[in-house]
C-alpha positions in Angstrom: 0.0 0.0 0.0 1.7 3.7 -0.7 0.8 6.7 0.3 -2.3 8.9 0.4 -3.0 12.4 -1.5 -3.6 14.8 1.0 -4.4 18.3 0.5 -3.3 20.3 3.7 -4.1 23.4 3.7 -1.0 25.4 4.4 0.1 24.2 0.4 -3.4 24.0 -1.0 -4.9 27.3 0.3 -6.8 28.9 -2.5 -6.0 26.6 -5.0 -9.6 25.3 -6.3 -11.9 22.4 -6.2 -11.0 22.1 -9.9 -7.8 21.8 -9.5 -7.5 19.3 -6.6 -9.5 17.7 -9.0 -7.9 17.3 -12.3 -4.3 16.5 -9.7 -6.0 13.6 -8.0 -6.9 12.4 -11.4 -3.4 12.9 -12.9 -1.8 10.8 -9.6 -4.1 8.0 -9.2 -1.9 5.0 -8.7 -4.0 2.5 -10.6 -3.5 3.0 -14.4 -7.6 1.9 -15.0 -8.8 4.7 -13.4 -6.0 7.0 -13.7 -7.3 9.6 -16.4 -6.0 9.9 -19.5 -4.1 13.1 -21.1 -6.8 13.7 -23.4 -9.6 13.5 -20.2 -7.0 15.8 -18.5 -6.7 18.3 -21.0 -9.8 19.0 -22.0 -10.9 18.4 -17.8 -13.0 21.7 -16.8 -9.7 23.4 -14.8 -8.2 23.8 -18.8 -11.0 25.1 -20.2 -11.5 27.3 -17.0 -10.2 30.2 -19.4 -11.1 29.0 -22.3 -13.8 27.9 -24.9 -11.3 26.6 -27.2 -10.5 22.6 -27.5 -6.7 21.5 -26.7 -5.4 21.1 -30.3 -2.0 19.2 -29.1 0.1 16.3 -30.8 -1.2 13.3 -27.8 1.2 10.8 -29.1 3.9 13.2 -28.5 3.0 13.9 -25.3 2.7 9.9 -24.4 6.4 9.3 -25.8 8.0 12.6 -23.7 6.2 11.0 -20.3 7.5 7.5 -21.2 11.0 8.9 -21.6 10.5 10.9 -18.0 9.5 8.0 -16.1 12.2 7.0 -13.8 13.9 3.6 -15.0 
């Protein structure tokens, strides 16, 4: 078993609903429910700001997190 996500409040004042949202999404340590990056980009803390639809290259994405991850 790891760790829990916790938001305390000294780091998370002000930061919104949304946004806790879309990070406990982003972190969830099963892969099945862990959201995609096209759920997370076009989650409602993006589009916050904007009416327009994330027009970026996915795959792209995919292959420069693979090559982050940690050996």
């Amino acid at each position: 078993m790891g760790a829990k996500l916790s938001f305390e409040e000294k780091e998370w004042k002000g930061v919104s609903d949304q946004a806790k949202d879309i990070v406990s999404k982003m972190l969830e340590r099963d892969p099945a429910v862990r959201c995609s990056s096209e759920e997370a980009l076009n989650h409602a803390w993006f589009k916050m700001n904007s009416d327009e639809k994330v027009d970026v290259d996915l795959d792209m994405i995919l292959h420069r997190i693979k090559a982050f991850r940690a050996p």
